[in-house]
C-alpha positions in Angstrom: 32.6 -149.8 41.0 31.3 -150.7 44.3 34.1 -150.1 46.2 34.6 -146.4 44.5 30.8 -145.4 45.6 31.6 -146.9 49.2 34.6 -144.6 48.9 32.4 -141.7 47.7 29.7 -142.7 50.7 32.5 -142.8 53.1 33.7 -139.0 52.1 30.5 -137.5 52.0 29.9 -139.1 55.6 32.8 -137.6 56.8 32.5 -134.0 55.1 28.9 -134.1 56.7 30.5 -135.0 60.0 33.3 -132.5 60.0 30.7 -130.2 58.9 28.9 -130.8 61.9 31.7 -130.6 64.5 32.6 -127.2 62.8 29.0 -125.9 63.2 28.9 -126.6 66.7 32.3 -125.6 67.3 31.2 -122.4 65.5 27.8 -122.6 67.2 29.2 -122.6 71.2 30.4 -119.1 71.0 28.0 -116.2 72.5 27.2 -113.1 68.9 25.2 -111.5 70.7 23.5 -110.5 74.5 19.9 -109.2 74.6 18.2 -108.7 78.2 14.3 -108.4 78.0 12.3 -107.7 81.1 8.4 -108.5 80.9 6.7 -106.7 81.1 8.4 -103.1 82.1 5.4 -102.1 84.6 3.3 -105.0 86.9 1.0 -103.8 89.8 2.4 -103.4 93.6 0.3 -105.9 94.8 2.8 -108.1 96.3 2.0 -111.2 94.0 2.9 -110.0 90.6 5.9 -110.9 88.8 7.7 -109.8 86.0 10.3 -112.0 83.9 14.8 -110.8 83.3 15.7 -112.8 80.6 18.8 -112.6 79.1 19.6 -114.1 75.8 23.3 -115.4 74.7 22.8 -116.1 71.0 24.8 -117.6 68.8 26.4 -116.6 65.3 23.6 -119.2 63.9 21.0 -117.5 65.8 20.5 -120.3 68.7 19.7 -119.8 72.4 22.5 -120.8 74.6 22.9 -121.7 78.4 25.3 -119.8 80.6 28.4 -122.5 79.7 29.2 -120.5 77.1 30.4 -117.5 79.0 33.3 -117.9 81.7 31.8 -117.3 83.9 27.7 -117.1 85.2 26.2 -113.3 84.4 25.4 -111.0 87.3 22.2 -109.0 88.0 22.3 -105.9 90.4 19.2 -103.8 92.0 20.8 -100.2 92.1 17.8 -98.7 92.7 14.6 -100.2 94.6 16.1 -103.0 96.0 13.4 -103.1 98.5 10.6 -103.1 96.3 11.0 -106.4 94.6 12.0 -109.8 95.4 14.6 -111.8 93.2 13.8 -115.1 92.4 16.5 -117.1 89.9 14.9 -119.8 87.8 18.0 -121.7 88.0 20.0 -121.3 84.8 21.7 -117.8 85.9 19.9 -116.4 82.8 16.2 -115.9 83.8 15.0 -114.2 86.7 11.6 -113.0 88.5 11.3 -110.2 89.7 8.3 -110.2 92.1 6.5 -107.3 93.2 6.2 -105.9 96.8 4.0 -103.2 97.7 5.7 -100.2 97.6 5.2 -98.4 94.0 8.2 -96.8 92.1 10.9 -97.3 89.9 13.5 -100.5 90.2 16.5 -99.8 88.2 18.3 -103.6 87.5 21.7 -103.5 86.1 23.4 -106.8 84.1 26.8 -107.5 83.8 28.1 -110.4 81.2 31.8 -111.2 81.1 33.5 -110.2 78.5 31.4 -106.8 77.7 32.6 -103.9 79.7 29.3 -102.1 80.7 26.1 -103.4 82.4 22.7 -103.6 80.5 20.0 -101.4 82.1 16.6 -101.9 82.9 13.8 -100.3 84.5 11.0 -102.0 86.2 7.9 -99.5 87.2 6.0 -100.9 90.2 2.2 -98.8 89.6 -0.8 -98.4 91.9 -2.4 -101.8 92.2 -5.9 -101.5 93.0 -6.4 -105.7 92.7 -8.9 -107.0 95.9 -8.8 -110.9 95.4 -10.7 -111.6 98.8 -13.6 -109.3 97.6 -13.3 -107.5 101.0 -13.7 -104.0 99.3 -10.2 -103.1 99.8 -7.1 -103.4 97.9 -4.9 -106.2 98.5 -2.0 -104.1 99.0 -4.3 -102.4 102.0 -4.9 -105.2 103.6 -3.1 -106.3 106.6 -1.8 -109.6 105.4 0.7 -111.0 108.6 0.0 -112.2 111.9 2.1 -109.5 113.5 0.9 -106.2 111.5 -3.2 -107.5 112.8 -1.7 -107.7 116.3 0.2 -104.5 116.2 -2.9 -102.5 114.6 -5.5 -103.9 117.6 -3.1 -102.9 120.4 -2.9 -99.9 119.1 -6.2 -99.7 118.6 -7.4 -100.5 121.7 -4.3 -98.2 123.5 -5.4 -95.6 121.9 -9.2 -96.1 122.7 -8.4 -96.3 126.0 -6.1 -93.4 126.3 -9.4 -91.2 125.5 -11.1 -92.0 128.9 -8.3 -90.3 130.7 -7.2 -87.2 128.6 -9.4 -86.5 124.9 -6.3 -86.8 122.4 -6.8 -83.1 120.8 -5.7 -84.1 117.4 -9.3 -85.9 117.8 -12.2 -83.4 116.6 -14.8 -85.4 115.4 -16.0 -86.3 118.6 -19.1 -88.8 118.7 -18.6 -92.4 118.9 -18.1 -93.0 115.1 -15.4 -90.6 115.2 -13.9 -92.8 117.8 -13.5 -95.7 115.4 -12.0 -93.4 112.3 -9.9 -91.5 115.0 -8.5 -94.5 116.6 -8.3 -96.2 112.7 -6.0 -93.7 112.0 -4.0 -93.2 114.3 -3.2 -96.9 114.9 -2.1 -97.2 111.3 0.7 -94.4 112.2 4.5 -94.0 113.0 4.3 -94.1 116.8 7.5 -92.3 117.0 8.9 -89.9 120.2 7.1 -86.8 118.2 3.6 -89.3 118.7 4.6 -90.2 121.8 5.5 -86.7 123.0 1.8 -85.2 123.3 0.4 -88.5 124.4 1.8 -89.9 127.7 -1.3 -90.6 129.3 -1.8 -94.3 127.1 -2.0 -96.8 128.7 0.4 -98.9 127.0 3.2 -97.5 124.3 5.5 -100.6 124.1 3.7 -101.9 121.1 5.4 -102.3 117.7 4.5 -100.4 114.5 2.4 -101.8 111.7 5.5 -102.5 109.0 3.5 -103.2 106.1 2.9 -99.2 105.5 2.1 -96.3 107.6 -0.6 -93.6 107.7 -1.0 -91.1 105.9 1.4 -93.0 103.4 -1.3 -95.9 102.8 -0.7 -97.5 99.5 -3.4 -96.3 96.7 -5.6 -94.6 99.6 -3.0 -91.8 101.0 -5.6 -90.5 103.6 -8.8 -91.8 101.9 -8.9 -94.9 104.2 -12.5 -95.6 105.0 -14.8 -97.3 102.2 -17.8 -94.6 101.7 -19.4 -96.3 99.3 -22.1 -98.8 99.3 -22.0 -102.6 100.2 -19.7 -104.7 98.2 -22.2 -107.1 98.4 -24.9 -105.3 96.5 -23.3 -102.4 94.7 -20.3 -103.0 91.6 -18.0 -102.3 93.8 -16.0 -104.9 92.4 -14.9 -104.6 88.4 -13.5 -106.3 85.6 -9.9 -105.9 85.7 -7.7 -104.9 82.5 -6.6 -107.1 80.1 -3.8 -108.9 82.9 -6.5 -111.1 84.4 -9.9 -112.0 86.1 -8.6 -110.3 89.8 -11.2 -108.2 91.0 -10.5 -104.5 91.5 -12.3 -101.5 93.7 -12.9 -98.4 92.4 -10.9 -95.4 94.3 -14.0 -92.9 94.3 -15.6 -95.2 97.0 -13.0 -94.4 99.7 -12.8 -91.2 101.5 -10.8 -89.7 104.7 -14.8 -89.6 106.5 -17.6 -92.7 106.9 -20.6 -92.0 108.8 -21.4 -95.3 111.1 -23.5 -97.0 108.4 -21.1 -97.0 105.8 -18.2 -97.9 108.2 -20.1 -100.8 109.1 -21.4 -102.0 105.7 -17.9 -101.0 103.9 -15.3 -100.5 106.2 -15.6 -103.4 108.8 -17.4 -107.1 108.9 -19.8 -108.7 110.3 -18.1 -111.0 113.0 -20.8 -112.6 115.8 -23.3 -112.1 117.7 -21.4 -114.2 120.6 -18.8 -112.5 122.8 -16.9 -115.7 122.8 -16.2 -114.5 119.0 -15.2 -111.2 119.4 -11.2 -109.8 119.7 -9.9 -106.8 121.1 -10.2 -104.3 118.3 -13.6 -106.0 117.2 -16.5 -102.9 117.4 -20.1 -103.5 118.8 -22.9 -102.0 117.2 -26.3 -101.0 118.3 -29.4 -99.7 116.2 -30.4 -96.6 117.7 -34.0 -95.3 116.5 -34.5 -93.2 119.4 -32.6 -90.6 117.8 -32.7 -89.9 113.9 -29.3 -88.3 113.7 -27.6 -90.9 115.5 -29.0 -94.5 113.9 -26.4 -96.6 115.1 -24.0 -96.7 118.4 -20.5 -98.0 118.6 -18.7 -99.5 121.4 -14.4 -100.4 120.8 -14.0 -103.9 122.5 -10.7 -103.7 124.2 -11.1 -107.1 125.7 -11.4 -108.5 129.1 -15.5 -108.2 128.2 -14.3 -104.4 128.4 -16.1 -101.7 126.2 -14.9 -98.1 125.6 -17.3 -95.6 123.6 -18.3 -91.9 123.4 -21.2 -91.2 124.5 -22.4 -88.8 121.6 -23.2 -84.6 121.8 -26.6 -83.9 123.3 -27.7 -80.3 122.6 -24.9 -78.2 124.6 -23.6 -81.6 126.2 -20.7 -82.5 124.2 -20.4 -85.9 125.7 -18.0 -88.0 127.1 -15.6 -91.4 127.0 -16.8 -94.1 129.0 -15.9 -97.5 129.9 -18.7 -100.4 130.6 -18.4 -103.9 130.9 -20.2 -106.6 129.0 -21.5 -107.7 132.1 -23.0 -104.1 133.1 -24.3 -103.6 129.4 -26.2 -107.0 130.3 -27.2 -105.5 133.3 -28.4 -102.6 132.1 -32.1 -101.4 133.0 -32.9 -100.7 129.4 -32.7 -104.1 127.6 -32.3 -102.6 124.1 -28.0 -102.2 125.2 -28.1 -106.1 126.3 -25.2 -107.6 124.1 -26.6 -110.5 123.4 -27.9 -112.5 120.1 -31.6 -112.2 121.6 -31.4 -108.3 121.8 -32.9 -107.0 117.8 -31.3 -103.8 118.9 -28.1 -105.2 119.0 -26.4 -106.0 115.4 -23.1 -107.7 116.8 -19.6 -107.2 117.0 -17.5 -106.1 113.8 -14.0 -106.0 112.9 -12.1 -103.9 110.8 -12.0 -105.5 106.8 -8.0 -104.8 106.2 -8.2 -107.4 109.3 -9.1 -110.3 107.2 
């Protein structure tokens, strides 16, 4: 008896073992391909990632790795290849797909061996209007590299400077605000042979172009570039995101192609120093002005070298000029309300530009 329920044992462990073996056998080849990409639309805020998986499942309905094909599956950008980066997680099945900051469409194409045509899908790259520095601008705004901040206040101050030898006539708003927003601009442009054509007087033109973006082409802001609205500070600027997260947002209706002074300096620019020894070429001085009502606030560019170029502001029929002063002559200066220095009330410091970081 014993020996014919060992025999019995012994079969049934073998069925159960061959039945095994055939399972996985059975189990190693691919049924069927899905590719998933999540989600289908993720901010342009350079940060933000969105997840290609594809999924080899078996007739038994389990996940397998990329063994089970010949060879490893392919992915393709055929359209908005610049807009994202690829990142492979390391099994040739998943993939990130991170975010730059352009917005549009990205078109990825699949290709597993053995199934004749690709899978498709279609990545949308929206407006991002995320501001995780809390500087009152988007992220995607803000000038994130070295090179782009160096490029922006050479142009910046070029272009300052250019104005005390011929007024640029694409430059209307002339007061010393309208300076800063003029200057603002135009550094942010293409400085191409067209620019370059009406403008021969600067200074210096051997100066590369911001990359990150260009005016009027800003991301979320087109040509709405200067923060209007009140003090991030002390006003809701800054807003609950949707349901992706905690990030901080700023709300569009703030921004607008004009700022008075005030506002450019409360929205549009930071507080730096009160010391010289602080300040950078492209910084902006600023005075309190309550000798006139109109004009409550003066501006100076700082184009380094303890160099100053400002308009001097209409007066009646006198529409003013552009004129350069040193730090050293402000100090000078009979009337001690333009001394740039921290004991001066008058004077509130030197600024810099937000997207400067």
């Amino acid at each position: 008896m014993g020996t014919r329920v060992g025999r019995i044992i012994l079969a049934l462990i073998g069925l159960a073992i061959g039945a095994w073996v055939l399972y996985v056998v059975l189990d190693r080849s691919v049924e069927t391909v899905d590719v998933v990409l999540m989600p289908e639309s993720i901010p342009a805020d350079g940060v933000t990632s969105a997840l290609l998986d594809i999924r080899l499942v078996s007739r038994f309905g389990n996940r397998l790795s990329s063994g089970a094909l010949p060879s490893a599956p392919t992915i393709e950008i055929t359209e908005g290849s610049s807009m994202v980066k690829v990142v492979p997680l390391g099994d040739s099945l998943r993939y990130r797909l991170v975010a730059g900051f352009d917005r549009g469409r990205v078109v990825v194409h699949v290709r597993v061996p053995g199934i004749p045509a690709p899978y498709e899908e279609v990545l949308l790259l929206t407006p991002s209007l995320a501001d995780r520095d809390r500087n009152g601008y988007p992220d995607v705004v803000d000038l994130s590299s070295d090179d782009d901040r160096a490029a922006f206040r050479r142009w910046f101050v070029a272009i300052a400077l250019g104005q005390l030898t011929h007024l640029d006539d694409q430059w209307s708003d002339r007061d010393c605000a309208g300076l800063l927003r003029y200057c603002f601009r135009e550094a942010l442009k293409r400085h191409d042979n067209r620019w370059l054509a009406s403008r021969r007087w600067l200074v210096s033109a051997a100066i590369p172009d911001v990359a990150k973006y260009n005016y009027p082409d800003v991301p979320v802001l087109g040509t709405r570039v200067f923060n209007a609205g009140s003090a991030p500070e002390t006003d809701a600027v800054i807003v609950p995101a949707e349901a992706s997260g905690t990030r901080d947002r700023v709300r569009l209706e703030h921004f607008s192609t004009f700022a008075e002074a005030s506002r450019l300096k409360d929205n549009s620019m930071m507080f730096v120093s009160r010391d010289r020894a602080e300040a950078l070429a492209g910084d902006v001085l600023f005075y309190l002005n309550d000798t006139r009502s109109a004009w409550p606030y003066h501006t100076m560019v700082y184009v380094g070298g303890d160099r100053t170029v400002y308009h001097t502001g209409p007066d009646g029929d006198d529409p003013g000029i552009v004129k350069q002063m040193t730090l050293a002559q402000l100090a000078a200066h009979p009337n001690p309300r333009w001394h740039p220095v921290a004991e001066n009330p008058y004077f509130l410091g030197f600024y810099r530009w937000r997207i400067l970081g």
